[in-house]
DRENROLO-497753 format. One record per residue (C-alpha): residue number from 0; x, y, z. Coordinates in steps of 0.02 Angstrom, whole numbers, plus 50000, padded with zeros to 5 digits. Layout:
BEGIN
{atom NUM; {X; Y; Z}}
...
This chain:
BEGIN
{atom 0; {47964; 44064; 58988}}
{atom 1; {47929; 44140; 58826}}
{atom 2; {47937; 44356; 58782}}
{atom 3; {47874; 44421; 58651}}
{atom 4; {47917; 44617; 58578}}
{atom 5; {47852; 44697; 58415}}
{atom 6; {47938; 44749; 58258}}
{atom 7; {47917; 44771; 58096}}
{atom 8; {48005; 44710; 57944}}
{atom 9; {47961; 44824; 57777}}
{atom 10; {47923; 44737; 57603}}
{atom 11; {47978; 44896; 57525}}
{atom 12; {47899; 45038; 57603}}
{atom 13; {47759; 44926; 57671}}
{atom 14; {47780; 44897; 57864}}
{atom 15; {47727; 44736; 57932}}
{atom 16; {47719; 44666; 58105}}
{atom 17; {47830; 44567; 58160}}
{atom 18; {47847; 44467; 58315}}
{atom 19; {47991; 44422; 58396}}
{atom 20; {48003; 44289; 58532}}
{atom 21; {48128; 44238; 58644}}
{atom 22; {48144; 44062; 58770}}
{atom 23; {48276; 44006; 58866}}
{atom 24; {48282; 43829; 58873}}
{atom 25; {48387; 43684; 58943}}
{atom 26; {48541; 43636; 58845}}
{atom 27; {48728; 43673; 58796}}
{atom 28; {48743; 43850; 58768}}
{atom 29; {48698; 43946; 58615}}
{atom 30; {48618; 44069; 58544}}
{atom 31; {48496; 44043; 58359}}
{atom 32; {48388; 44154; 58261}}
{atom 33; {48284; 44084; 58163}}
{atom 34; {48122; 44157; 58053}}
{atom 35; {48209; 44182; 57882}}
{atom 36; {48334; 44307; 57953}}
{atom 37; {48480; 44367; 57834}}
{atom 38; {48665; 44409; 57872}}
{atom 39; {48641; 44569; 57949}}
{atom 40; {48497; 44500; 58077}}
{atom 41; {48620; 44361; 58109}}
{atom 42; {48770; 44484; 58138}}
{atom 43; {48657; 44549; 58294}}
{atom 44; {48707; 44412; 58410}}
{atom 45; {48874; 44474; 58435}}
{atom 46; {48823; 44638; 58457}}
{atom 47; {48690; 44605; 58585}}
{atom 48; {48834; 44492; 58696}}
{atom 49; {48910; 44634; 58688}}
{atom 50; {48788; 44754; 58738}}
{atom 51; {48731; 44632; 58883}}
{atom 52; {48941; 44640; 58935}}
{atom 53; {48925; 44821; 58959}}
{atom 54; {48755; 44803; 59059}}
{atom 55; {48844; 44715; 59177}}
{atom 56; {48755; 44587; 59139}}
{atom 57; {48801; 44387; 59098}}
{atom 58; {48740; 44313; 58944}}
{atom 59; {48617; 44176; 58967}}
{atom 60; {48721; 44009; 58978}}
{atom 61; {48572; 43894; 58911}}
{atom 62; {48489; 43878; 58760}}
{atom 63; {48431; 44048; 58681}}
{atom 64; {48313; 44026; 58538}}
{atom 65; {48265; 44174; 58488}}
{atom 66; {48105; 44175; 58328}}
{atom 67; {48039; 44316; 58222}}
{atom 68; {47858; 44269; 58155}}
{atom 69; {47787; 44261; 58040}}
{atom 70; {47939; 44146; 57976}}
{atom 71; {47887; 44164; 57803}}
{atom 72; {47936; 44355; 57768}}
{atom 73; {48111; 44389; 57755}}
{atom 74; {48212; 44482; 57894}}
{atom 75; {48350; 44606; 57853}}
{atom 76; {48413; 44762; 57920}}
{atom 77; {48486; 44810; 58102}}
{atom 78; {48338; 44901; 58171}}
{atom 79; {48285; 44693; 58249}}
{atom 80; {48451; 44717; 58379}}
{atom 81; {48333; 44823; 58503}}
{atom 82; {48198; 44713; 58506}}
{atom 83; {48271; 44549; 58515}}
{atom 84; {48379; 44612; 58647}}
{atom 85; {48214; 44661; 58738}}
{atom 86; {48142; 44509; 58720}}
{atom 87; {48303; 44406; 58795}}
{atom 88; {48279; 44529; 58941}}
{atom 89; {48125; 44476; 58961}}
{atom 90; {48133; 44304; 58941}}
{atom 91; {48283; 44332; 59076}}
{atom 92; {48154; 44405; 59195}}
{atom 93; {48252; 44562; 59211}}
{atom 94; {48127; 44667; 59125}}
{atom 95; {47913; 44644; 59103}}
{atom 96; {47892; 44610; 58931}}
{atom 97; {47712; 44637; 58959}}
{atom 98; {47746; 44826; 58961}}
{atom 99; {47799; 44814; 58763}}
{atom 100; {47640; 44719; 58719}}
{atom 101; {47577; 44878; 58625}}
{atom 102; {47753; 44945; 58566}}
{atom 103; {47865; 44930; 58423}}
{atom 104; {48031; 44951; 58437}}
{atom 105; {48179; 44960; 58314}}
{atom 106; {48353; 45018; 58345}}
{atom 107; {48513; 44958; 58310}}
{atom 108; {48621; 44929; 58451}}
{atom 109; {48817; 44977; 58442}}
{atom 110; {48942; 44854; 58565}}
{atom 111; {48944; 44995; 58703}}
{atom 112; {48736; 44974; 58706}}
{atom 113; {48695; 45157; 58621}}
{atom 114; {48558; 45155; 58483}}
{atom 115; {48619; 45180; 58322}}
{atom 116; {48476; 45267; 58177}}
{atom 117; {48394; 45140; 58081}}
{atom 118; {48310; 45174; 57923}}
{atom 119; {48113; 45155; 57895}}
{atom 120; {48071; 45225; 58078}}
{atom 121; {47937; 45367; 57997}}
{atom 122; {47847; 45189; 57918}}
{atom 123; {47846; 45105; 58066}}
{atom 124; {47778; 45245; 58174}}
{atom 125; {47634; 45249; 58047}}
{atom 126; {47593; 45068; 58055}}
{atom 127; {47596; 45102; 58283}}
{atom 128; {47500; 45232; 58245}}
{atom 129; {47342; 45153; 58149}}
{atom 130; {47364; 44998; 58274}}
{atom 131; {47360; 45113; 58420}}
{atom 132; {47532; 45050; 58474}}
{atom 133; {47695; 45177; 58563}}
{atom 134; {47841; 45176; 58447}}
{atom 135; {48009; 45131; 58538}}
{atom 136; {48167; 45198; 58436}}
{atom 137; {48334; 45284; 58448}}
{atom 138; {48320; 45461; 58494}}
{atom 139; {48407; 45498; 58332}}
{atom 140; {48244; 45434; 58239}}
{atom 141; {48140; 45540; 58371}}
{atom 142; {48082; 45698; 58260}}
{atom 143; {48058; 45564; 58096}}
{atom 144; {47920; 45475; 58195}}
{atom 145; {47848; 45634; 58293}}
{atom 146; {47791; 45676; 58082}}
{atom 147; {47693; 45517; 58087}}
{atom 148; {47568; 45592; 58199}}
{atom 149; {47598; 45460; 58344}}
{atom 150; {47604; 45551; 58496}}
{atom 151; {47671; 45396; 58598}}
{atom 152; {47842; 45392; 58582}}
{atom 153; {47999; 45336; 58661}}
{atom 154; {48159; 45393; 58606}}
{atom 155; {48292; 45338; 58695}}
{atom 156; {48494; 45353; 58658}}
{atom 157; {48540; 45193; 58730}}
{atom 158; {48474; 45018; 58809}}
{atom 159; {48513; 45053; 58985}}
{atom 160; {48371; 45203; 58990}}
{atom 161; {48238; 45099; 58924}}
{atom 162; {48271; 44961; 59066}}
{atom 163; {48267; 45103; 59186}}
{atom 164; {48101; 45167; 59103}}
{atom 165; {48011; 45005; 59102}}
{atom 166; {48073; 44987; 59294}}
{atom 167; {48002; 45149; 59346}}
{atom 168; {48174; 45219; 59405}}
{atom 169; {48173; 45359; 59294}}
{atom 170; {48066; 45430; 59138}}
{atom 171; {48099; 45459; 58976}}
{atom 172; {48061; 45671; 58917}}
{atom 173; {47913; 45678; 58783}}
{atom 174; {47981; 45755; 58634}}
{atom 175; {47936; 45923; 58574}}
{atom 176; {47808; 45952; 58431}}
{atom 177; {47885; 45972; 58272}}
{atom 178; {47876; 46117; 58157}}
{atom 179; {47930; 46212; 57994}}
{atom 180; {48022; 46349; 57989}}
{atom 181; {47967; 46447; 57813}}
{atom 182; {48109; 46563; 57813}}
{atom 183; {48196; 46402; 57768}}
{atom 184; {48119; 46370; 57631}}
{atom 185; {48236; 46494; 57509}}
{atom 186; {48352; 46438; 57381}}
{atom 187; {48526; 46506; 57342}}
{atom 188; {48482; 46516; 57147}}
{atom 189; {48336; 46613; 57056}}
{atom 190; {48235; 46589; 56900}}
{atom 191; {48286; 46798; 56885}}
{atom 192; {48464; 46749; 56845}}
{atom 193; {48420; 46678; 56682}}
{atom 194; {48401; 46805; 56543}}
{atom 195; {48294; 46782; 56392}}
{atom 196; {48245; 46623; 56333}}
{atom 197; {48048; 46702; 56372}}
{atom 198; {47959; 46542; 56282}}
{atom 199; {48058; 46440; 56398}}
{atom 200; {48027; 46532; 56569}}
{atom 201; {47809; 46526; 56527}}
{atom 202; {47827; 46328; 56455}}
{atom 203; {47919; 46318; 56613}}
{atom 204; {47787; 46390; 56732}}
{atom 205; {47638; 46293; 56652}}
{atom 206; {47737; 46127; 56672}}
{atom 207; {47756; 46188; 56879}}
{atom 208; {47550; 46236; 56870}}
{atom 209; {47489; 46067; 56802}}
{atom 210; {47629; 45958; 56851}}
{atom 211; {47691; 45903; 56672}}
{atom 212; {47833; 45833; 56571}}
{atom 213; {47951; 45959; 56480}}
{atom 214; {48077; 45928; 56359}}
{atom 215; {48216; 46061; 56347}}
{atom 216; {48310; 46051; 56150}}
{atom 217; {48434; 46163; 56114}}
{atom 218; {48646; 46206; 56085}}
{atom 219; {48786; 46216; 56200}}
{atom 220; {48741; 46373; 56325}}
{atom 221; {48579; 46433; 56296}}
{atom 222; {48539; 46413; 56475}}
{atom 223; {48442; 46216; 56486}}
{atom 224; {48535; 46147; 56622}}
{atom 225; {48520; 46327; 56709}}
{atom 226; {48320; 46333; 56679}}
{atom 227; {48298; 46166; 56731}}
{atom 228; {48393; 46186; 56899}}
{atom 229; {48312; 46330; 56956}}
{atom 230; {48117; 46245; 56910}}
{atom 231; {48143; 46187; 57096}}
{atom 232; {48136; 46370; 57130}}
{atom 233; {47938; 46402; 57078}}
{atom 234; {47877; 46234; 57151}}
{atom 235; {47778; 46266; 57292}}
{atom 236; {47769; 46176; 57469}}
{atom 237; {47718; 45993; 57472}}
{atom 238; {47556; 45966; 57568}}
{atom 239; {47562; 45860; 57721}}
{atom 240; {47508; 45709; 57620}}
{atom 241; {47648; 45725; 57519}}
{atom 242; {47757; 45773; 57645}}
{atom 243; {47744; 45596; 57734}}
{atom 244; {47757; 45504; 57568}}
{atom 245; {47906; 45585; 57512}}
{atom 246; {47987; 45600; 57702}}
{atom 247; {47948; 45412; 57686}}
{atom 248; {48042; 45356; 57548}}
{atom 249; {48198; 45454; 57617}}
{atom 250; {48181; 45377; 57763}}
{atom 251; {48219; 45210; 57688}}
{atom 252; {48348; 45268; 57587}}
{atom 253; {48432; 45324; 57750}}
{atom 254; {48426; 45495; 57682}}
{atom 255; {48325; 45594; 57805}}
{atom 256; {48397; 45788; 57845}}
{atom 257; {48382; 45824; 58025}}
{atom 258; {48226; 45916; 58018}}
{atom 259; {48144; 45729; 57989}}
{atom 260; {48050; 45796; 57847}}
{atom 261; {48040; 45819; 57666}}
{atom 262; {47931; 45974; 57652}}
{atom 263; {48012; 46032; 57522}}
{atom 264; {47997; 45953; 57331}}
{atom 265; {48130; 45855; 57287}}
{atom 266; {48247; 45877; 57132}}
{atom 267; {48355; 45742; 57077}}
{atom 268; {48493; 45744; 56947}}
{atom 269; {48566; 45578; 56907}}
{atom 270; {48721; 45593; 56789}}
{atom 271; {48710; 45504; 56632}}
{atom 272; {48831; 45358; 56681}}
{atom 273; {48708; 45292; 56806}}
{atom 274; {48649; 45118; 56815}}
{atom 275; {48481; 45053; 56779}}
{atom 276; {48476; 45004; 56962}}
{atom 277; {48537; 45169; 57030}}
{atom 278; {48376; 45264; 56913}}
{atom 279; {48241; 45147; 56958}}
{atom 280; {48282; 45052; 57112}}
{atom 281; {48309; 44871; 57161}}
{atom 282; {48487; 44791; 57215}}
{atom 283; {48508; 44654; 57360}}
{atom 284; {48405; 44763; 57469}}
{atom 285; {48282; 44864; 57361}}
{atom 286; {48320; 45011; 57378}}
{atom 287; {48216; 45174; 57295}}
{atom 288; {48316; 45227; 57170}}
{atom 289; {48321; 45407; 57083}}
{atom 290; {48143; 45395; 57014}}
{atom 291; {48055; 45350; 57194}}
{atom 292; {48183; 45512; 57260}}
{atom 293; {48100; 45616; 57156}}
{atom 294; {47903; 45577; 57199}}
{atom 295; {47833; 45740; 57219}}
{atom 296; {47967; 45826; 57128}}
{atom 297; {48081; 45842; 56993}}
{atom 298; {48186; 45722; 56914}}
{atom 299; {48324; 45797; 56785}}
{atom 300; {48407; 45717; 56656}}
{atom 301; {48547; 45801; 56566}}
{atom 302; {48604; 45761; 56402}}
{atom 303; {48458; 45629; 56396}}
{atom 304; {48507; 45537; 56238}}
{atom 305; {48676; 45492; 56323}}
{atom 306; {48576; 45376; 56435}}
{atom 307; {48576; 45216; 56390}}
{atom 308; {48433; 45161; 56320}}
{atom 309; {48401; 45031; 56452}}
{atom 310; {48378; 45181; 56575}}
{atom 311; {48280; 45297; 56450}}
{atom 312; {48153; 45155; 56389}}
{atom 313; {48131; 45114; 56602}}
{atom 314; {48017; 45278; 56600}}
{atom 315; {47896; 45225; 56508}}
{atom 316; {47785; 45142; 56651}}
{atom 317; {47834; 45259; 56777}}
{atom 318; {47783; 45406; 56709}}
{atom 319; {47616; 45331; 56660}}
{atom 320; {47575; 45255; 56841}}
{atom 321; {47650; 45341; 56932}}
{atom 322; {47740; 45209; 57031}}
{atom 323; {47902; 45097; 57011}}
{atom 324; {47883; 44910; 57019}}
{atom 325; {48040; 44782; 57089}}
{atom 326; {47998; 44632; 57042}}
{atom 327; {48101; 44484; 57151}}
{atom 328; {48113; 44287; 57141}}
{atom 329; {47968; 44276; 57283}}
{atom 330; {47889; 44457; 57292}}
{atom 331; {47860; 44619; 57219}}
{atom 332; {47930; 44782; 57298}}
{atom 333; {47838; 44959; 57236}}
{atom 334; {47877; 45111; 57282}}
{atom 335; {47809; 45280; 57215}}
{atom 336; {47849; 45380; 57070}}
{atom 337; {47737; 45547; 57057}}
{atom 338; {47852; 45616; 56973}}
{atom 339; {47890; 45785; 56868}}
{atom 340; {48031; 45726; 56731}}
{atom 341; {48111; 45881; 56649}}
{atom 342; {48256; 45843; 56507}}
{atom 343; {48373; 45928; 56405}}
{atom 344; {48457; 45867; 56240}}
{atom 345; {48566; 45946; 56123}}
{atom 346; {48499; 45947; 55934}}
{atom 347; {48627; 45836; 55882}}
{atom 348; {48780; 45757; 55944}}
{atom 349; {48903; 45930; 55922}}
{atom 350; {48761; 46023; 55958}}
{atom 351; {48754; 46154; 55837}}
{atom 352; {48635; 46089; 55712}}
{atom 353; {48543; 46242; 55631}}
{atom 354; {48688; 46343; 55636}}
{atom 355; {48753; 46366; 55477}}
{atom 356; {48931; 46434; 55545}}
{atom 357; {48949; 46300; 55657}}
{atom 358; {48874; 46128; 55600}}
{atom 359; {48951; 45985; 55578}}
{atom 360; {48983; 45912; 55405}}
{atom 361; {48852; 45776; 55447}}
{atom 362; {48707; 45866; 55446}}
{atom 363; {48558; 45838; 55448}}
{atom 364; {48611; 45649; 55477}}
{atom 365; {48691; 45689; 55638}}
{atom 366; {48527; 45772; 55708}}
{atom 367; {48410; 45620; 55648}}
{atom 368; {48560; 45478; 55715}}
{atom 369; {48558; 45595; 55885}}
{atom 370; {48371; 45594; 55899}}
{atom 371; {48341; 45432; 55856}}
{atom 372; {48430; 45382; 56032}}
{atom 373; {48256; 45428; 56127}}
{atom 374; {48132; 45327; 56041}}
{atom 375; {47945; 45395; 56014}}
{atom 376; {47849; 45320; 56130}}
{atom 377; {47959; 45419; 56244}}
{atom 378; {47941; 45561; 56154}}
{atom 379; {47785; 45558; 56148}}
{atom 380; {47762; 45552; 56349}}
{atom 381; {47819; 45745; 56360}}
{atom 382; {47690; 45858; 56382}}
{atom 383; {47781; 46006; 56328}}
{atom 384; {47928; 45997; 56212}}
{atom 385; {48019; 46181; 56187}}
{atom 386; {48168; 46229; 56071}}
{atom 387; {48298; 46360; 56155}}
{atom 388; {48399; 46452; 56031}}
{atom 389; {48566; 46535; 56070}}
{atom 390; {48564; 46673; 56174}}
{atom 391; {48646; 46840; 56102}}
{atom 392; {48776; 46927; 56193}}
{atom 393; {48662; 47084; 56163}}
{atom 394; {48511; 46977; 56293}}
{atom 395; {48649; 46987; 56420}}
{atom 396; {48641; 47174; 56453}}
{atom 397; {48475; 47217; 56431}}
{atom 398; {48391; 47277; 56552}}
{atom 399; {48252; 47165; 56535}}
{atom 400; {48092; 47135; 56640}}
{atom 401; {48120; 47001; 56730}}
{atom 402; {48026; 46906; 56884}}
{atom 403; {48101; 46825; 57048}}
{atom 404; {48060; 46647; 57089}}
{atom 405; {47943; 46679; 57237}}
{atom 406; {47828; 46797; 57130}}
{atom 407; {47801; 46644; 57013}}
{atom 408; {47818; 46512; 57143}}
{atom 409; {47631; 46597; 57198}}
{atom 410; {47550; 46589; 57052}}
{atom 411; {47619; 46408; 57032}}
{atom 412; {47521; 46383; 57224}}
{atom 413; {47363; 46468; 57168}}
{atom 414; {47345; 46365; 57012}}
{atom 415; {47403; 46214; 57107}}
{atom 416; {47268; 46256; 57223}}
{atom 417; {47105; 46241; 57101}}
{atom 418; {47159; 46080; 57028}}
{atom 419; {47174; 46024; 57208}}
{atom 420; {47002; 46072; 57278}}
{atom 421; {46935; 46003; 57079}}
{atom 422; {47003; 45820; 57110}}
{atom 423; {46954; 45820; 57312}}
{atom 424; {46774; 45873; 57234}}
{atom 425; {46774; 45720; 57132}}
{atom 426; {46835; 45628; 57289}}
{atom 427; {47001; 45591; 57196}}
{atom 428; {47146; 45590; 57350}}
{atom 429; {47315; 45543; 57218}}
{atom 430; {47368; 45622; 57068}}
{atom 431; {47259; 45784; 57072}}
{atom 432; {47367; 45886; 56949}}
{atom 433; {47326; 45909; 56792}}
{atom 434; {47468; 45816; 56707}}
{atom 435; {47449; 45669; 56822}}
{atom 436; {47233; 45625; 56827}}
{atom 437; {47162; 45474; 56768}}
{atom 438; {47110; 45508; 56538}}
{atom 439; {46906; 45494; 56612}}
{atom 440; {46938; 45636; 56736}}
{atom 441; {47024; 45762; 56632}}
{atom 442; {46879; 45732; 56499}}
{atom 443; {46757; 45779; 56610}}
{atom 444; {46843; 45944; 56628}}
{atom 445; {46904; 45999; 56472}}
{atom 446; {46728; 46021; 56391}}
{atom 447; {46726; 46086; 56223}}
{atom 448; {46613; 46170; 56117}}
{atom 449; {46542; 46101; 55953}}
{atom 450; {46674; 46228; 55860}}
{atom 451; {46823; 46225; 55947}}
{atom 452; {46797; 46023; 55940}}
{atom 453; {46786; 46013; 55767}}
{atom 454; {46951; 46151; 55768}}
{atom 455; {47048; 46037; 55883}}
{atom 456; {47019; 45876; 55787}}
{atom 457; {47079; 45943; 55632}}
{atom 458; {47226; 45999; 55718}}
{atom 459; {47255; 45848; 55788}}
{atom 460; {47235; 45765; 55613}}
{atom 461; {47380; 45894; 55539}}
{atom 462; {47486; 45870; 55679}}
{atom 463; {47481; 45689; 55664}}
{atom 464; {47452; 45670; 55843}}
{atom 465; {47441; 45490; 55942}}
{atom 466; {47280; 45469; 56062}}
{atom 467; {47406; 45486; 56202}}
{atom 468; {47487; 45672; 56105}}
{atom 469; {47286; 45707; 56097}}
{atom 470; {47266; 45698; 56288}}
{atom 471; {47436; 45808; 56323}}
{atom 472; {47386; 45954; 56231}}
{atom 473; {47203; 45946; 56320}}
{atom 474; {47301; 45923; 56501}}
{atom 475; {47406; 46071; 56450}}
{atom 476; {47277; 46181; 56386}}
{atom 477; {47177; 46147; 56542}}
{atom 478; {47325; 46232; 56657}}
{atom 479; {47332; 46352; 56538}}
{atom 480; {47143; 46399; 56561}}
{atom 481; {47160; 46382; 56766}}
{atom 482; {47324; 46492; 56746}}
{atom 483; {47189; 46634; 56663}}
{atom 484; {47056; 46563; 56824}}
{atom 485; {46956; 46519; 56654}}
{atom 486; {46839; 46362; 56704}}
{atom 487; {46817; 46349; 56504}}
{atom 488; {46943; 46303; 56379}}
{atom 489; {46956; 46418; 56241}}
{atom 490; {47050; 46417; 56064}}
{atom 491; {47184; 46513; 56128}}
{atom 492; {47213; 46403; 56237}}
{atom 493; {47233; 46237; 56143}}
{atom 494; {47318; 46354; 56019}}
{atom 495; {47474; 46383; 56154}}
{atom 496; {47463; 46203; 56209}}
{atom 497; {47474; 46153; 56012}}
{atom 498; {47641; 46230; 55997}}
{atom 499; {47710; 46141; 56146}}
{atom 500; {47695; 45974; 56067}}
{atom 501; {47796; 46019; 55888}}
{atom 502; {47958; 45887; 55905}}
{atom 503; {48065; 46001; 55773}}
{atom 504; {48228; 46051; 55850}}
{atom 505; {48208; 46211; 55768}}
């Protein structure tokens, strides 16, 4: 007798079925997996004897072969234990493995027979979902998969209650509906606390608006690192769409929070000994790396020349597609990379280039050696490049006007909001902000009169802008104009965006 259970195995955040069968068959006793399964798939044997032990139950003492098809896609991971243990129950006639025939389960199954959380179970519910299938999973992974939108799900603690559920001795409860609490969504900094720097604060909120690149130059202290932490703080919620992207790639990171869902945008902050691997992803198994951790966020990189330039020059096709690309021996792994990078740099290596009283002896060398590090085609992928000078001790007491990050965090929305119903008009469902749409769409909405064309090209011209530099100040002149709920661009508008792209550090 042959059972078979559903699974999935993921090609990088790509579910795909898998199905696993199991036959007992004549013959000195053992027990084989076979369908391209790695260590960890292997490692399950033990701990299903084990969980069959604690059953009560006595290992088959024939000939278990158990297969995973289709045996050409590699099998990793310890979310197969459940479901090959499933099917050996039901090739043992102790449960109907005809119940599973629309299910996929995952889990991974600890030696006392409790179900472990596996990573990937938010993927997996979508692919039962569009199949029409029930979802089968710890109860850990329970409010992860209740996000997909399946509303057939089993989640389960240990093996024991599922053989009692597919028996009809007892039920499993339904889970309750998920939901978001908003008073959650507050922060324990604020853009208030940062005094000054003025420039900064409205470069800042255009970059949140349209969803571009900033680069941050300035000295020791004059408040980058604080600025660019607290940019987190005006970002609005993600939409559902993003919600399940992002809650996705956390998912297989095995980074989840308990809520199971990322509805808030991410902000990552690799320090600048990372690896190429840990930045863009990959290793043995993979994995998303810092870039795919910030989709639909921020990613921050202090002190960016001190990256190596293996890691800096990695950007460049990121922040164009928007994706992230593995590339393996026999396949090619993507994950998503929607990303908002914010940097800061120093001027030069002791930072205080520009001040007379405190520069080094090398300058201007120093600067141009220190800058040279990030290499213009980089540069040249930042929307909006500011300088921050110091701040003065008199700044500190002033009693300044100054705004709280939920006042601009709304404006942020409301902007946010017409360049989502723009793109949804022109039936575009990725990349809808204005930093992030396709060259041919943002030229069909940054019309320009015969004057303020002939204005902008010589600009251009003076500036000695690239094509790409060209399109930047037009994507950041068009936020500007929805920040003023102006469906025209004006000159004062590419004027302000103009000034954004000057690469002097002071």
């Amino acid at each position: 007798m042959i059972s078979k259970v559903k699974t999935v195995a993921f090609i990088g955040m790509t579910p795909i079925e898998i199905v696993v069968e199991a036959q007992l068959s004549p013959g000195v006793a053992s027990f084989n997996i076979v369908g391209l399964p790695d260590k960890s798939v292997g490692e399950a044997k033990e701990r299903i004897r084990s969980t069959f032990f604690q059953l009560g139950l006595g290992f088959p003492s024939n000939k278990v072969i158990v297969n995973m098809a289709p045996a050409d896609i590699p099998k990793s991971g310890s979310h197969y234990d459940l479901p090959i243990a499933l099917a050996i129950l039901g090739a043992m006639g102790i449960i109907d493995a005809e119940l599973l025939q629309n299910t996929i389960s995952l889990g991974e199954l600890g030696l006392d027979g409790n179900l472990a959380y596996v990573f990937g179970t938010i993927c997996a519910a979508m692919l039962a979902n569009e199949k029409g299938y029930s979802i089968l999973c710890p109860k850990q992974c329970g409010k992860e998969a209740l996000w997909s939108g399946n509303k057939s799900i089993i989640a389960v603690s240990n093996i024991l209650s599922i053989i009692n559920h597919l028996k009809g001795s007892s039920q499993i409860a339904v889970l309750d509906e998920p939901s978001i609490l908003q008073n959650d969504y507050e922060y324990d900094i604020d853009i208030y606390e940062v005094h000054g720097q003025h420039l900064a604060k409205r470069a800042l909120e255009i970059a949140a608006c349209g969803g571009h690149n900033v680069l941050m130059i300035g000295p020791p202290g004059s408040g980058k690192s604080m600025l660019a932490h607290r940019a987190r703080t005006i970002l609005p919620i993600l939409s559902p769409e993003e919600a399940l992207e992002t809650t996705c790639v956390y998912s297989m990171s095995g980074m989840l929070p308990e809520s199971g869902l990322i509805y808030m945008p991410p902000f990552r902050d690799p320090h600048n000994s990372s690896s190429l691997v840990s930045i863009i992803g990959g290793g043995i198994d993979a994995k998303p790396g810092e870039l795919s951790l910030s989709h639909n966020g921020i990613l921050f990189l202090d002190e960016f020349p001190e990256f190596p330039r293996s890691i800096i020059e990695s950007l460049r096709q990121p922040l164009e597609t928007h994706k992230i690309t593995v590339s393996r021996a026999k396949e090619h792994i993507s994950y998503p990379a929607n990303i908002q990078l914010i940097a800061a740099m120093n001027p030069c290596k002791c930072g205080f280039f520009g001040d007379a009283n405190r520069e080094c002896a090398k300058a201007p060398r120093c600067a141009l050696e220190y800058r040279n590090r990030i290499s213009g085609p980089i540069l040249d992928r930042f929307d909006i490049t500011i300088y921050m000078p110091n701040i003065k001790a008199s700044d500190l007491f002033q009693n300044e006007k100054r705004e709280h990050s939920k006042e601009i965090r709304k404006r942020v929305s409301d902007v946010r909001e017409i360049q989502y119903r723009r793109a949804e008009n022109h039936s575009i469902s990725k990349c809808k902000l204005n930093g992030k749409v396709q060259n041919n769409f943002l030229y069909s909405i940054t019309k320009l009169d015969t004057n303020l064309k002939a204005f902008f090209q010589k600009a251009v011209e003076y500036s000695n802008l690239s094509a790409r530099g060209c399109y930047k100040v037009l994507r950041v002149a068009r936020t500007i104009a929805d920040m003023e709920m102006s469906t025209d661009i004006y000159k004062h508008h590419i004027l302000e965006a103009l000034q954004y792209r000057l690469l002097n550090f002071k």
